[in-house]
C-alpha positions, 0 to 999 in steps of 0.5 A, a space after each residue: 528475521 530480515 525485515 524491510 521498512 518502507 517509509 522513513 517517517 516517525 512511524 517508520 523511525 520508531 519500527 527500525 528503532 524496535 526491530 532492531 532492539 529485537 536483533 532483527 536485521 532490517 533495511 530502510 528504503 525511504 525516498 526523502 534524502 534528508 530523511 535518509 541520511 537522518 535513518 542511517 546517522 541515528 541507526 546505522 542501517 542501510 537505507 535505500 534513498 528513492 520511491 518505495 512502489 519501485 521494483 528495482 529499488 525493492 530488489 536492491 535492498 534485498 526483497 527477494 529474501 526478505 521475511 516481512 516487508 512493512 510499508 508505512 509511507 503517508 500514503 495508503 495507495 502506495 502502501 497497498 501497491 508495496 505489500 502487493 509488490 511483495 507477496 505477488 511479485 516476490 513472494 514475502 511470506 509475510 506483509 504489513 501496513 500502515 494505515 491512513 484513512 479509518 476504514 482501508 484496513 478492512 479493503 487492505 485486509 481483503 487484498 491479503 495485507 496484514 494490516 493495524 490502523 496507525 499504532 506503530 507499536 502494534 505493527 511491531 508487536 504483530 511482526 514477532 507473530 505468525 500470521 497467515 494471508 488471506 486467499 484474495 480470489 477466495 475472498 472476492 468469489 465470498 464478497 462478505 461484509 457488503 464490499 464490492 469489487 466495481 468496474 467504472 469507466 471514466 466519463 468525458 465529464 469527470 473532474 479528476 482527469 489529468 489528476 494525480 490519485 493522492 489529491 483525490 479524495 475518495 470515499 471512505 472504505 474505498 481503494 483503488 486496485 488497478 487501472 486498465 488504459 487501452 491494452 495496459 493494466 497500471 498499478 495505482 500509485 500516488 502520483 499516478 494519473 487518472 486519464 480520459 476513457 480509463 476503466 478504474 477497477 475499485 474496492 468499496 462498501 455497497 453504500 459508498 459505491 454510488 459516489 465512487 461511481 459518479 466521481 469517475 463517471 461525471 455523475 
């Protein structure tokens, strides 16, 4: 299989260091330059230095006839937008995460991700099998297991504005899925910034809805 690591980091060496063992083919994309240079002295891999959520950089190494992107970067909102990128936009059979925060796997799940909590070791067994994704409307129409997709206007008061979304601290079991500003609907990353008048469309538990509303919405 062609497979396409995204993030460079422990987890992300030790999935390059297995797959590769297993004769898969892989690339690296990794946006740290030292970590970079470390991927592909230690593994001879081609590694693509830049953003991971960028599409360019995701067709440069090779997206377009990849088998299984796995995005295992810090950050579980760019990792969402990467397995997201990759199925919708460029129609990988198969996508896998890491996840950071207990209790995102159940919303990445919902969005069609194939997703283990933090066990490297288990992403690369998961890799070797076949799995089937998740239909996403099909999920949002059944809303099972008491989540909720919410719309919410960012109120004059909210203290998050001009911030950027990875030093927010959202409540657990709740993921950004898109951002409408005016006519324009953005792809939540980790540097992305929340503006006055923004509509947040989120993913949450009915139990953390009320706080995810009151965050954005100046209580």
């Amino acid at each position: 299989m062609f497979i396409i690591v995204v993030g460079g980091g422990k987890v992300g060496s030790y999935l390059i260091k297995e797959l590769l063992e297993k004769d898969h083919k892989v690339h690296a994309i990794e946006n740290n330059t030292k970590s970079c240079k470390r991927l592909k002295q230690k593994y001879g891999v081609k590694v693509f230095c830049g953003d991971g959520t960028n599409e360019k950089l995701l067709e440069q190494a090779g997206i377009n006839e990849a088998d299984v992107v796995l995005a295992v970067t810090g950050d579980d909102q760019d990792n969402l937008v990467i397995c997201q990128m990759a199925e919708r936009k460029f129609d990988v059979p198969r996508t896998f995460t890491r996840v950071n925060t207990p209790g995102n796997e159940r919303l990445f799940d919902w969005l069609g991700v194939n997703v283990a909590v933090s066990s490297s070791s288990i992403l690369a067994a998961l890799v070797e099998q076949e799995m089937t994704l998740q239909d996403l409307r099909y999920i949002l129409n059944k809303n099972h297991d008491k989540i909720e997709l919410v719309r919410i206007p960012v109120g004059d008061n909210c203290e998050y504005i001009d911030q950027k979304l990875r030093d927010i601290d959202f409540p657990l079991e709740s993921v950004l899925v898109t951002i409408l500003r005016g006519d324009e609907s953005l792809v939540p990353r980790g540097d992305s910034v929340i503006a006055k008048d923004d509509l947040i469309v989120a993913l949450t538990r009915r139990e953390y809805k009320e706080e995810l509303i009151n965050m954005f919405n100046g209580g």
